[in-house]
N, C-alpha and C positions, 0 to 999 in steps of 0.2 A: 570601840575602834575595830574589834575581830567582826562585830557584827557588820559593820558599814564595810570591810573588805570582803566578808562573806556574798553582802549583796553583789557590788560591785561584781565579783567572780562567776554567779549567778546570772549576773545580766550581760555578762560576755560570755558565757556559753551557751544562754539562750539566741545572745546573736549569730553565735556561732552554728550553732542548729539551724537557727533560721535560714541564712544564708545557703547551707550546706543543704538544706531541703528544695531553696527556690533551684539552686543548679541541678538537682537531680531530675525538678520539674521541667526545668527549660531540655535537658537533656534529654526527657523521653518523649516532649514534644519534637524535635527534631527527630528522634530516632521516627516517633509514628509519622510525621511529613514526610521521613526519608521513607518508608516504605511504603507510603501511600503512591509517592511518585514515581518510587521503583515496579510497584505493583500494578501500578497503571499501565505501563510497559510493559511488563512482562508478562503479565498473568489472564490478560486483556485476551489472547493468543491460544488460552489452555481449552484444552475441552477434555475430560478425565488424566489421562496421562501425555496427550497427544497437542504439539503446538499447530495451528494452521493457518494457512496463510488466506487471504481474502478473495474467495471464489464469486462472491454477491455480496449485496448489500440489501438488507430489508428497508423496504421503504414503500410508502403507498402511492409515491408520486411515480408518474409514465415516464419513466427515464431507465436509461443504459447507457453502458460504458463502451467506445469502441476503442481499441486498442491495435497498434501493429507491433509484431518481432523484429528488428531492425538487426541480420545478422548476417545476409547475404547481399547481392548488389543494389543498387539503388536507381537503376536504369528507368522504373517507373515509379520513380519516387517523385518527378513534377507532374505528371497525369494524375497521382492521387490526390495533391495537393491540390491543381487545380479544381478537381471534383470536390475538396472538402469544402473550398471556399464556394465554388458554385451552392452547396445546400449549408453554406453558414453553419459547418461543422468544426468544432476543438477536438483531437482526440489525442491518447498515448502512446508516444512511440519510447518501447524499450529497444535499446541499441546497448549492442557488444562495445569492446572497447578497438577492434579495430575494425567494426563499422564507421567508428566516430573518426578514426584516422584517415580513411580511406574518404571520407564525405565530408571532412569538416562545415562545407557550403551547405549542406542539407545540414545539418545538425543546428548552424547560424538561423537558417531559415523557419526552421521550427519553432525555434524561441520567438525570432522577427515575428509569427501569423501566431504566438500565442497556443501553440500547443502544448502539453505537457511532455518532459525528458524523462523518462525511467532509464535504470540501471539496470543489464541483461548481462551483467558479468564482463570480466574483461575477454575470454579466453573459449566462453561455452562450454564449460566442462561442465558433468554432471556435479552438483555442487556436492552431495553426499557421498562421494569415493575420493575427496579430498582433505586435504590437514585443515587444524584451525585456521594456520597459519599463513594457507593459501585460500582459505575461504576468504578471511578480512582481506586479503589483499585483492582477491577476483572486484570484491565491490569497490574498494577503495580507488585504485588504479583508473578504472571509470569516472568515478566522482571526478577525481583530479584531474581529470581529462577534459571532461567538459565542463568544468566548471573554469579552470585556464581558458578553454576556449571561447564562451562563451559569459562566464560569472553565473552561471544558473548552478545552484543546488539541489540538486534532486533528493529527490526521496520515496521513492517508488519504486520499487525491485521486483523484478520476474526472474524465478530462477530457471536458466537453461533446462527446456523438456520435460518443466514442469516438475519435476525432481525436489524433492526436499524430504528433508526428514525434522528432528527436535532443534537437533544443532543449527542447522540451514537457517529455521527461522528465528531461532535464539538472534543469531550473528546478523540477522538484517535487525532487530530490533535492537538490541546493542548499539548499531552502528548509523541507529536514527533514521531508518529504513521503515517504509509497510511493506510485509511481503505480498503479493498480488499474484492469484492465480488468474482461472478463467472460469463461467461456467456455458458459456456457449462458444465453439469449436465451428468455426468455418471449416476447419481441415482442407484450405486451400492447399495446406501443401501437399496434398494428393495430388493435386493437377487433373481432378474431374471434370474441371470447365465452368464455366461461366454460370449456368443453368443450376450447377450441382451447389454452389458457393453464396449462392442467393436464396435456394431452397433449402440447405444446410439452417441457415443462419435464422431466416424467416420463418419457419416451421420449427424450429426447435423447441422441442419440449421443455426446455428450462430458460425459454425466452419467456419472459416476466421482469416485471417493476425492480433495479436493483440490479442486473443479468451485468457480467462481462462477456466484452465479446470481443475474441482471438483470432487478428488476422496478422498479415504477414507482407512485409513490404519485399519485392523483388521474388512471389513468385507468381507462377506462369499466366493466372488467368483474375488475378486480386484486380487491378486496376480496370479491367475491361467488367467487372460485377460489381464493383461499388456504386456507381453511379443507381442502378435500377435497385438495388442492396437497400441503397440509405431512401429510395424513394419509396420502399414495400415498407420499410421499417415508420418512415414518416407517415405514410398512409393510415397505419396499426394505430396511431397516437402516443407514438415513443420520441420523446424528445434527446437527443444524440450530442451526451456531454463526456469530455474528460474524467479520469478517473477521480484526478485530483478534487472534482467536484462531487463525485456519485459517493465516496466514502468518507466514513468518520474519522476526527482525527484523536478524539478521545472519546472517555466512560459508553466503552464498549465493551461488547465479549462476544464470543463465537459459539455457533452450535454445532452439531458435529458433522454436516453437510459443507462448513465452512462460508457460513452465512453472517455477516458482519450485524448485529441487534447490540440498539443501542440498550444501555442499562437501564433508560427512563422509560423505554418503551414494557421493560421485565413488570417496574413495578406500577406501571398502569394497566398493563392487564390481568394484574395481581388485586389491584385495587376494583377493579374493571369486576372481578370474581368475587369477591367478597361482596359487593356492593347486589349482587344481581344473585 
């Protein structure tokens, strides 16, 4: 009888083990999903110690990103549009949050022709001489903005002057943001002219496959240089799409120019070397 309760005791603590083992198993499977997904996020961004935000994108296909800053007035904002539609162009308009108040008919309209909404902050402050507290709310405030006005969710962030530091891009990825810089610079808002704005953009030396390129809605001489702008560019054999299409949206990582490389592309040319 002690034997047969012996077993008995024995085989509830072996179930008990058992069980006790499979939860620890299922528990560090979650823990590694959980930090695979976190890491995905966050770490996607790092380059040694330093987070950064998306200045290009590697890629071998003839395309670039055109982009405007939506943070002053909007007076030629249906001249640009018309012109985008003329060369059956999409691009990104980042707007402030009271661009978006001040325009809400252009903001409608943008979504209506299919362009991409970024978020430029509610307020323009430099985002790195602010609290946490007013960082998540610069983005969020906009969100909320247009996404009432419109139901579009954005997810694309340019910080005010191009300004960031760790925290900046920490808090756009937190808050289901890509942060987006540029790497070619109309510097329209010099107000060199029409000539200067076309040759700027055209000739630029980090114009290449993957380039972003920073223009600016509402100033002096953007509308009257797009037109010939996007005709020099089509000439080149650059095809002139949205951000939201030139960039990755996962298993990436950055390198220290702020060059968005996918991770499959690392281990084919790792393989690529080994092989050769």
């Amino acid at each position: 009888m002690f034997k047969k309760i012996h077993r008995e005791l024995k085989k509830e603590s072996c179930r008990k083990i058992g069980n006790g083992l499979l939860v620890m198993a299922l528990i560090c499977c979650l823990m590694f999903v959980s930090y695979q997904a976190t890491s995905a996020v966050i770490t996607s961004a790092t380059v040694g110690d330093r987070e950064l935000p998306i200045y290009c994108v590697d890629t071998t296909e003839k395309k670039v990103a055109l982009s405007f800053d939506a943070a002053w007035g909007a007076e030629d904002f249906p001249r640009i549009m018309d012109v985008l539609d003329k060369h059956k162009v999409k691009v990104t308009f980042f707007m402030t949050g009271g661009w978006v108040e001040d325009n809400p008919d252009c903001v409608k309209e943008l979504v209506k022709r299919g362009h991409d909404l970024g978020n430029h902050s509610e307020h323009h402050y430099d985002m790195t001489t602010i609290s946490q507290e007013e960082k998540d709310s610069e983005l969020k405030t906009v969100h909320d903005k247009v996404k009432k006005l419109t139901g579009y969710e954005m997810y694309l962030f340019r910080p005010p002057y191009g300004a960031y530091d760790n925290d900046v891009i920490k808090t756009a990825y937190a808050m289901h943001y890509y942060p987006i810089q540029w790497s070619v610079d109309s510097l329209d808002w010099k107000n060199y002219g029409v000539d200067s704005i076309i040759t700027t953009v055209c000739n630029h030396k980090a114009l290449a496959p993957g380039a972003i390129i920073l223009c600016h809605n509402g100033a002096k001489y953007t509308a009257d240089a797009l037109d010939a702008m996007l005709t020099n560019l089509e000439e080149q054999g650059y095809k002139i799409v949205p951000i939201s299409k030139l960039i990755m949206k996962k298993n990436y990582h950055m390198d220290a120019t702020g060059k968005q490389i996918a991770d499959d592309a690392e281990k084919q040319k790792t393989t690529e070397a080994v092989i050769h």
